[in-house]
Chimera marker file (.cmm) of the C-alpha trace (Angstrom):
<marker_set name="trace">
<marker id="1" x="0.000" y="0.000" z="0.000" r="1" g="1" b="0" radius="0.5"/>
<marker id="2" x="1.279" y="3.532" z="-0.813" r="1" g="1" b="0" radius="0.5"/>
<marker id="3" x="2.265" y="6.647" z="2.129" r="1" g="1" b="0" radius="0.5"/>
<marker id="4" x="-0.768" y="8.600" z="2.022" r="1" g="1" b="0" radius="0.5"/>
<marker id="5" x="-1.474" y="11.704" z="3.269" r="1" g="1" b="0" radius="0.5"/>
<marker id="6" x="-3.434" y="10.090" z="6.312" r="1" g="1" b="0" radius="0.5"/>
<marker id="7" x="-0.364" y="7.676" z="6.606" r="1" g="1" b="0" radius="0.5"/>
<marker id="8" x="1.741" y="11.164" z="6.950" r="1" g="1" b="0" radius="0.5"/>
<marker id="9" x="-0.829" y="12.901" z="9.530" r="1" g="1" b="0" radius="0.5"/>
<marker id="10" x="-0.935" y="9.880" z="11.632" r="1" g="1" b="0" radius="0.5"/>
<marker id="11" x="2.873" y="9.343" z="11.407" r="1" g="1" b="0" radius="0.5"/>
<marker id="12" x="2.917" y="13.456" z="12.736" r="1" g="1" b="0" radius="0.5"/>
<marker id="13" x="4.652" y="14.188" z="9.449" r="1" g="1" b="0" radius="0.5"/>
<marker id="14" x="1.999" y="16.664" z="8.871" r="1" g="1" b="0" radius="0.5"/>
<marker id="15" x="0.001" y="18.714" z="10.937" r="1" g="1" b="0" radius="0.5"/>
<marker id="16" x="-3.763" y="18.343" z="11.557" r="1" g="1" b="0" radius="0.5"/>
<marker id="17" x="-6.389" y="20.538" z="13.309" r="1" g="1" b="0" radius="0.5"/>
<marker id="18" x="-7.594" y="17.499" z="15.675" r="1" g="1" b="0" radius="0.5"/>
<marker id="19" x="-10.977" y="17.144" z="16.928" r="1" g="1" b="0" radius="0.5"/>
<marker id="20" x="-10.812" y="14.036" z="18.902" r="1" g="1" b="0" radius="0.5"/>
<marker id="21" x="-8.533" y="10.934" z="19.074" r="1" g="1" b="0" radius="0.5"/>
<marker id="22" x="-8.693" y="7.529" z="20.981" r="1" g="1" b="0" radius="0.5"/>
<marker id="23" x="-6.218" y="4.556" z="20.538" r="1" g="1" b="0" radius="0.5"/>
<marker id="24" x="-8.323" y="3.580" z="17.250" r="1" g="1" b="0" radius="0.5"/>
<marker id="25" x="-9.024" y="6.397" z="15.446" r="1" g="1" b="0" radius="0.5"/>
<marker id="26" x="-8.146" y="10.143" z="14.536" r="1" g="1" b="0" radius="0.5"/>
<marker id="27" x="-10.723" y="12.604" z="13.658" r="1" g="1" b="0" radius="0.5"/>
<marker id="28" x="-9.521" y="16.068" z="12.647" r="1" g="1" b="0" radius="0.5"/>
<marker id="29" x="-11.010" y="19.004" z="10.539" r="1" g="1" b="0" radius="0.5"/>
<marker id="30" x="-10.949" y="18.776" z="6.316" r="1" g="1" b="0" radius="0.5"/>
<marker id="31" x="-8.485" y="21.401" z="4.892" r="1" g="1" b="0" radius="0.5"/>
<marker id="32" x="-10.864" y="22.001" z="2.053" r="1" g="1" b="0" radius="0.5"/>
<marker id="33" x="-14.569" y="22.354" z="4.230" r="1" g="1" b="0" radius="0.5"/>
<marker id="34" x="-18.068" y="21.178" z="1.909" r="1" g="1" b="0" radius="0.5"/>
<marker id="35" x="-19.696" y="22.507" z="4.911" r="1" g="1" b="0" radius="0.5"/>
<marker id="36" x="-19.450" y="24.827" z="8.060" r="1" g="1" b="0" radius="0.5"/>
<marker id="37" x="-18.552" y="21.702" z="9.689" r="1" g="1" b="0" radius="0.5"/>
<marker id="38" x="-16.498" y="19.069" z="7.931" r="1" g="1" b="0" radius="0.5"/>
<marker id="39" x="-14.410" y="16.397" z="9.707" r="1" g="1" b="0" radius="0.5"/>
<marker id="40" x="-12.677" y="13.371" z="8.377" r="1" g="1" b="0" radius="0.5"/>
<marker id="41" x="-12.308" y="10.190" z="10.288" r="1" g="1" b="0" radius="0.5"/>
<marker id="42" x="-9.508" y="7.886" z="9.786" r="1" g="1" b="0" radius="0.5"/>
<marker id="43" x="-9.036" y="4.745" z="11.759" r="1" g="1" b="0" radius="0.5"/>
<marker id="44" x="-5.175" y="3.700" z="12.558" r="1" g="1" b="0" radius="0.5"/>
<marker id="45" x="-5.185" y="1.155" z="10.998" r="1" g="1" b="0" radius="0.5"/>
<marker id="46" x="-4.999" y="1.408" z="7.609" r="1" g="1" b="0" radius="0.5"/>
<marker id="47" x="-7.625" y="0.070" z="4.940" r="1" g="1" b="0" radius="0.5"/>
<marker id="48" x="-7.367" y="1.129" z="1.070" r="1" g="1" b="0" radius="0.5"/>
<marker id="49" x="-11.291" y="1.347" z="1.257" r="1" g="1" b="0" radius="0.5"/>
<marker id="50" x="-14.659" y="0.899" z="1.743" r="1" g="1" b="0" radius="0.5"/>
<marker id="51" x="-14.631" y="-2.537" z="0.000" r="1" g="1" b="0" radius="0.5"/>
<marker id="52" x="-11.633" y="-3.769" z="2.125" r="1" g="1" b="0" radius="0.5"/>
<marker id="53" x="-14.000" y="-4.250" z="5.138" r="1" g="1" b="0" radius="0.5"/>
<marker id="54" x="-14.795" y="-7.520" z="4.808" r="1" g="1" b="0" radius="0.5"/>
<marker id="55" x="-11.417" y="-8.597" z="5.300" r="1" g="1" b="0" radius="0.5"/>
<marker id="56" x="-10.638" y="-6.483" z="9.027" r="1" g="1" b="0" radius="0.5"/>
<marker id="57" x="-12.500" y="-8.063" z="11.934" r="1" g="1" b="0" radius="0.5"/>
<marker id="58" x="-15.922" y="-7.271" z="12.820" r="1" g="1" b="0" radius="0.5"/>
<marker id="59" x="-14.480" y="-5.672" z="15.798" r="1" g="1" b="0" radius="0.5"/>
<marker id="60" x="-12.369" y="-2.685" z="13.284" r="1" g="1" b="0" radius="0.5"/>
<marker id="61" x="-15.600" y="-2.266" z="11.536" r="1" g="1" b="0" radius="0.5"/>
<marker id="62" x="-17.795" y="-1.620" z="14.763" r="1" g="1" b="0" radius="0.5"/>
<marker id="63" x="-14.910" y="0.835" z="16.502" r="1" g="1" b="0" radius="0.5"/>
<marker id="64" x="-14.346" y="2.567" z="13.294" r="1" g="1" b="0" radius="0.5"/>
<marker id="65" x="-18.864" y="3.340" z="13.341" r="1" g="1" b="0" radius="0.5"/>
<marker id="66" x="-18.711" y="3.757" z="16.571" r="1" g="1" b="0" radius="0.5"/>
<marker id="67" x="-15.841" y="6.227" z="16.806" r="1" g="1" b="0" radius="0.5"/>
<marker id="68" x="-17.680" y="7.941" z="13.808" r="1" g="1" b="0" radius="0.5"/>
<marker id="69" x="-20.962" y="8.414" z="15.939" r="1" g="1" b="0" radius="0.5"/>
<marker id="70" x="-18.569" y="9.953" z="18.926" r="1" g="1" b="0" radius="0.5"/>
<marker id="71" x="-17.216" y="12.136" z="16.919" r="1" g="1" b="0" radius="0.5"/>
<marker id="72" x="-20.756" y="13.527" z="15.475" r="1" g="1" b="0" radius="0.5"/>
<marker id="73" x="-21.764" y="13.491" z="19.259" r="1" g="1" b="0" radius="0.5"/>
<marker id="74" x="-18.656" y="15.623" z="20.277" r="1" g="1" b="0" radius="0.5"/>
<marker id="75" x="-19.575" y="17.929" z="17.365" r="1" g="1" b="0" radius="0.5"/>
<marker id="76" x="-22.931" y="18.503" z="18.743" r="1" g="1" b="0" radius="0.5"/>
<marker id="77" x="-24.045" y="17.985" z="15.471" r="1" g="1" b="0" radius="0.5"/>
<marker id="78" x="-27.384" y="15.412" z="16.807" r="1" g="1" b="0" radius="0.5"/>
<marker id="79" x="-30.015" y="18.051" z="16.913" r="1" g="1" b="0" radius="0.5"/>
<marker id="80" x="-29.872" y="19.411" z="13.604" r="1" g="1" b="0" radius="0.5"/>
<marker id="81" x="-28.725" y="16.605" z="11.499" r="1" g="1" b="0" radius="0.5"/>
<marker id="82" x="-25.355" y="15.938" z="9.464" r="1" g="1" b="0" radius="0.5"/>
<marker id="83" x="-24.435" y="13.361" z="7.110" r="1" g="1" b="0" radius="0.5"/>
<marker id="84" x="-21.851" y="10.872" z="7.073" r="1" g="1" b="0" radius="0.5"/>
<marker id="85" x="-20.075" y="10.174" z="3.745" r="1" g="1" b="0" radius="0.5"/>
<marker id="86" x="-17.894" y="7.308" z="2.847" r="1" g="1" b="0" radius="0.5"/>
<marker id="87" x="-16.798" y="8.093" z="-0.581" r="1" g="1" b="0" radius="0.5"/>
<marker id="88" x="-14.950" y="4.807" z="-2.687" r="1" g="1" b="0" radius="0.5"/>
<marker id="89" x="-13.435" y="4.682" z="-6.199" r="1" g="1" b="0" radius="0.5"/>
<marker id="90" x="-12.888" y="6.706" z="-9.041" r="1" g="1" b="0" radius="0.5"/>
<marker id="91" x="-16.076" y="7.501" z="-9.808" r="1" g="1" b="0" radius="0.5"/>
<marker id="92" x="-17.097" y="7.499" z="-6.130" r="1" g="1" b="0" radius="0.5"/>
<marker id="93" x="-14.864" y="10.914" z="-5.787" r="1" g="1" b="0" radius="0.5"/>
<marker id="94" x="-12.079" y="8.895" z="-3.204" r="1" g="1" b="0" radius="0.5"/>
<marker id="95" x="-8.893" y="10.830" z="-3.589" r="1" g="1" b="0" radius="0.5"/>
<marker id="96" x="-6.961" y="8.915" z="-0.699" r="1" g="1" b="0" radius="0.5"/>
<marker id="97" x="-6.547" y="5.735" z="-0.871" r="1" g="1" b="0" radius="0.5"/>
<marker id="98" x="-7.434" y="5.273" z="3.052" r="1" g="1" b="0" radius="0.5"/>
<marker id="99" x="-10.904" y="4.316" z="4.330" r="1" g="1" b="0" radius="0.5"/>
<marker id="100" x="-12.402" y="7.794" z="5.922" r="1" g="1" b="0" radius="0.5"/>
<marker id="101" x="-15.540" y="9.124" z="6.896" r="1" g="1" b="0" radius="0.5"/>
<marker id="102" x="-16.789" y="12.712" z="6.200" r="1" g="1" b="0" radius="0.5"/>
<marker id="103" x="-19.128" y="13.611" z="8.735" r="1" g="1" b="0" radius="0.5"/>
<marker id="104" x="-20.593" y="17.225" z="7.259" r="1" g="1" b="0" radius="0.5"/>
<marker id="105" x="-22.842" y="19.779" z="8.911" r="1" g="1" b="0" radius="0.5"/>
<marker id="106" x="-23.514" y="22.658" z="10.387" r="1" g="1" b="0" radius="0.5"/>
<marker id="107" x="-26.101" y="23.942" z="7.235" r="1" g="1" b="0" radius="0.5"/>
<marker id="108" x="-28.687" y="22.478" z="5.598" r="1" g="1" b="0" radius="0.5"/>
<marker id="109" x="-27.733" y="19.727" z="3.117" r="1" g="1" b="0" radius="0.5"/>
<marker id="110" x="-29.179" y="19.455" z="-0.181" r="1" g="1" b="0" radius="0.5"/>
<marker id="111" x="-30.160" y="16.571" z="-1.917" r="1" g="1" b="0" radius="0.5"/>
<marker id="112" x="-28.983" y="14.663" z="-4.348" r="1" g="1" b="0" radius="0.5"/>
<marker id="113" x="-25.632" y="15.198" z="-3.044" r="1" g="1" b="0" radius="0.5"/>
<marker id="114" x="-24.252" y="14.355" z="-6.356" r="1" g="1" b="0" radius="0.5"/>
<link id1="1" id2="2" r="1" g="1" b="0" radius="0.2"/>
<link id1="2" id2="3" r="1" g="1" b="0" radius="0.2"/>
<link id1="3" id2="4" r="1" g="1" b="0" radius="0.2"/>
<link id1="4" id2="5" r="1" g="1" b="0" radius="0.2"/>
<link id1="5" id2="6" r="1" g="1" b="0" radius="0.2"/>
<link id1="6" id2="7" r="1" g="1" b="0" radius="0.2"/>
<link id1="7" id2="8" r="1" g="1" b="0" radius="0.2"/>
<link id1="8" id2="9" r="1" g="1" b="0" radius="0.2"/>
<link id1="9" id2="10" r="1" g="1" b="0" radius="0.2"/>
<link id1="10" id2="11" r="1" g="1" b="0" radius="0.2"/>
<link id1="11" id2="12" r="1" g="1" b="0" radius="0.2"/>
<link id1="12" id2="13" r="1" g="1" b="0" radius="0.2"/>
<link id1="13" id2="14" r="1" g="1" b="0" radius="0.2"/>
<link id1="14" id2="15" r="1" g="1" b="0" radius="0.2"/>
<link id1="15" id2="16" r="1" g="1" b="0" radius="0.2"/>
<link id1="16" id2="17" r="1" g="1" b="0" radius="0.2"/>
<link id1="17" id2="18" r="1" g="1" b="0" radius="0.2"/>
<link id1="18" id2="19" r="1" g="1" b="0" radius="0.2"/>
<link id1="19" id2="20" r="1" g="1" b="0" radius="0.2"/>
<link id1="20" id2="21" r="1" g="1" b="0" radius="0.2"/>
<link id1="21" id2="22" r="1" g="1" b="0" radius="0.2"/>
<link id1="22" id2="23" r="1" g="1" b="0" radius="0.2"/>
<link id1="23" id2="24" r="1" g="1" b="0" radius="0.2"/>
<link id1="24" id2="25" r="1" g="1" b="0" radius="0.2"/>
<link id1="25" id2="26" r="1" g="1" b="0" radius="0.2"/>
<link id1="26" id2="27" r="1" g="1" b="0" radius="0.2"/>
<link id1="27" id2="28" r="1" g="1" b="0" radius="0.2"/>
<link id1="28" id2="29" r="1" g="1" b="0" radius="0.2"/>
<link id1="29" id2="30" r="1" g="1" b="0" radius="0.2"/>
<link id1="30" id2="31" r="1" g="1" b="0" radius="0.2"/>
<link id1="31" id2="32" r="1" g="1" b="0" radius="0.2"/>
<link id1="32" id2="33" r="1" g="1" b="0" radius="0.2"/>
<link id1="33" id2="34" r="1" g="1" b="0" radius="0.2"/>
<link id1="34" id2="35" r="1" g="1" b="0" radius="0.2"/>
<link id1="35" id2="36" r="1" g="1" b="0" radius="0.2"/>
<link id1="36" id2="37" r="1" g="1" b="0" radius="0.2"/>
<link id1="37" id2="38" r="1" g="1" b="0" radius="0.2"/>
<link id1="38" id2="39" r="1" g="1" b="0" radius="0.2"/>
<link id1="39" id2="40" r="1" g="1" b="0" radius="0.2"/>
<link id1="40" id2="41" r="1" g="1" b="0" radius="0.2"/>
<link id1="41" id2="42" r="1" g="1" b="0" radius="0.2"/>
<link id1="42" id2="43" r="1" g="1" b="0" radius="0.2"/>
<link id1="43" id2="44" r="1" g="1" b="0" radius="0.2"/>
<link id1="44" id2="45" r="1" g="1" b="0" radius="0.2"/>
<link id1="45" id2="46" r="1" g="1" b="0" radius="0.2"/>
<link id1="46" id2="47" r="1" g="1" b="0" radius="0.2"/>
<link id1="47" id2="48" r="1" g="1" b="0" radius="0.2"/>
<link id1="48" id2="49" r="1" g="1" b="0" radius="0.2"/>
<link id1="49" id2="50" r="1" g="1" b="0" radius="0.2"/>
<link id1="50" id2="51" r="1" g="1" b="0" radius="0.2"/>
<link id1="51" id2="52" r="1" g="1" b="0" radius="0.2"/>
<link id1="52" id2="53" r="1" g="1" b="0" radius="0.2"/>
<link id1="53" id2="54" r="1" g="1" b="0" radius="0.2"/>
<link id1="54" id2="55" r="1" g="1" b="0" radius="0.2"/>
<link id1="55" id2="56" r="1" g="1" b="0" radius="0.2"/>
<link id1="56" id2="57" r="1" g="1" b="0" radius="0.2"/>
<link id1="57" id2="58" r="1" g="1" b="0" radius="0.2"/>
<link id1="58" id2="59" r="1" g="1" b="0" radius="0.2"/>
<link id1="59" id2="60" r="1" g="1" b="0" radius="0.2"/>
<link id1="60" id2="61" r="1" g="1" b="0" radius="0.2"/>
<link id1="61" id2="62" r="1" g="1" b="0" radius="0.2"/>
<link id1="62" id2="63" r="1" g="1" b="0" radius="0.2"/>
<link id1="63" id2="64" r="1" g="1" b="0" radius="0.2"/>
<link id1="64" id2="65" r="1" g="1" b="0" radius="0.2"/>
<link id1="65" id2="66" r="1" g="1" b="0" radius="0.2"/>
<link id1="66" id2="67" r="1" g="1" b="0" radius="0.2"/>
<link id1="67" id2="68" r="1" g="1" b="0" radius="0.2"/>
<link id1="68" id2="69" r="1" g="1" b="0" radius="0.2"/>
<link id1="69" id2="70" r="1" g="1" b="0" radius="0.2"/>
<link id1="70" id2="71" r="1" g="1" b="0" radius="0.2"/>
<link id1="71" id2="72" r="1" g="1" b="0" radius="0.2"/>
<link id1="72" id2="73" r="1" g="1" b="0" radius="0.2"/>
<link id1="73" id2="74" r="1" g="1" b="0" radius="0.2"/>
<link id1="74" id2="75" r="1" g="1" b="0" radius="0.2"/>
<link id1="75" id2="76" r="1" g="1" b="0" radius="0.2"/>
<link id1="76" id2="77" r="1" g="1" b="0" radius="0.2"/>
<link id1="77" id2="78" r="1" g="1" b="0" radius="0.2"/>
<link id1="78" id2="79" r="1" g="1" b="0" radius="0.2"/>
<link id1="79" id2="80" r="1" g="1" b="0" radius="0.2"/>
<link id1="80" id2="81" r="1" g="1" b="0" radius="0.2"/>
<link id1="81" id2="82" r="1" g="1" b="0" radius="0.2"/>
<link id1="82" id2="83" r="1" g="1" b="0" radius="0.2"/>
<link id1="83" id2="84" r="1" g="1" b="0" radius="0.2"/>
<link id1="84" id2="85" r="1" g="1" b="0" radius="0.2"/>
<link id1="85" id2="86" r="1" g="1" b="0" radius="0.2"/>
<link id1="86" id2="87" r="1" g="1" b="0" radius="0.2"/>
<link id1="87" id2="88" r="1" g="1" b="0" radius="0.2"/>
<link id1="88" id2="89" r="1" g="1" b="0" radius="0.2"/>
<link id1="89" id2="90" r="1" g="1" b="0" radius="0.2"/>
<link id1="90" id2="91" r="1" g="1" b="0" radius="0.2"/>
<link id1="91" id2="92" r="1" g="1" b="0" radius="0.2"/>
<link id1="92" id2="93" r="1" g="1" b="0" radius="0.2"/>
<link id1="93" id2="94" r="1" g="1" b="0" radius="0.2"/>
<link id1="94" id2="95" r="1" g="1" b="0" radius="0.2"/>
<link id1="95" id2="96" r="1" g="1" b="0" radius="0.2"/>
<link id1="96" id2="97" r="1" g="1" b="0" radius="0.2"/>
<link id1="97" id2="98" r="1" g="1" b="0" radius="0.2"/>
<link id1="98" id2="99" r="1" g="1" b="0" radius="0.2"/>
<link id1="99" id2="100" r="1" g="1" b="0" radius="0.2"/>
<link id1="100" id2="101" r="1" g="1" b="0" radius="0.2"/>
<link id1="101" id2="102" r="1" g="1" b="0" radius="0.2"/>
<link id1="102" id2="103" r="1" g="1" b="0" radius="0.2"/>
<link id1="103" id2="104" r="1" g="1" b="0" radius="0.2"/>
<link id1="104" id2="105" r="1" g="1" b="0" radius="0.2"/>
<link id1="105" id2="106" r="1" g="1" b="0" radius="0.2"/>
<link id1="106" id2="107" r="1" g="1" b="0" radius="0.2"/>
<link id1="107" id2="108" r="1" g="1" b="0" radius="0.2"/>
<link id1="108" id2="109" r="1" g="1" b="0" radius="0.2"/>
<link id1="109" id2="110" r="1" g="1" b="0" radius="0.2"/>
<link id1="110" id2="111" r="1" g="1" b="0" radius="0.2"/>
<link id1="111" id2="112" r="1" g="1" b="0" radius="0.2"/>
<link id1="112" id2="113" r="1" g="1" b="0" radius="0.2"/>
<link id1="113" id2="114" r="1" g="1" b="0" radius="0.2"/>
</marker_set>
């Protein structure tokens, strides 16, 4: 698998704007905001994708959600609504090769996103 830019922000090759952390994921702010609030979520452990999760254990899979739904919590983001995005592929729009989660909010979302 190839040094991505998550690979270098977990490494603390490059710096991040944090927003929570635990001993299975990181969650920091996106330095290119879709939204008034826009925060990635990476687990440590690396996976290329979305369609790698099959292979990780069911318990990677069910931190990585759950870490996602903390995060959203910490954001105070419940009362409003957000979404969560998990973009994969090409045409999916992924541009690091690292499974991530958007979690977007803080306006009114339209829809279809796409």
């Amino acid at each position: 698998m190839e040094t991505t830019i998550f690979d270098k922000i977990l490494a603390g090759e490059l710096p991040c704007d944090k927003v929570y952390e635990d001993e299975t994921v990181l969650a920091f702010r996106d330095i290119s905001p879709q939204a008034p609030i826009h925060v990635l979520v990476i687990p440590k452990e690396k996976s290329e994708g979305f369609h790698n999760l099959p292979e990780k254990e069911i318990e990677y899979t069910g931190k990585f959600f759950t870490a996602v739904a903390k995060v959203a919590r910490l954001l105070d983001l419940e009362k409003d609504g957000y979404r969560i995005v998990l973009n994969h592929g090409e045409d999916g729009q992924q541009t690091v090769d690292y499974i991530h989660a958007h979690i977007l909010g803080g306006r009114k979302l339209s829809w279809p996103p796409g």
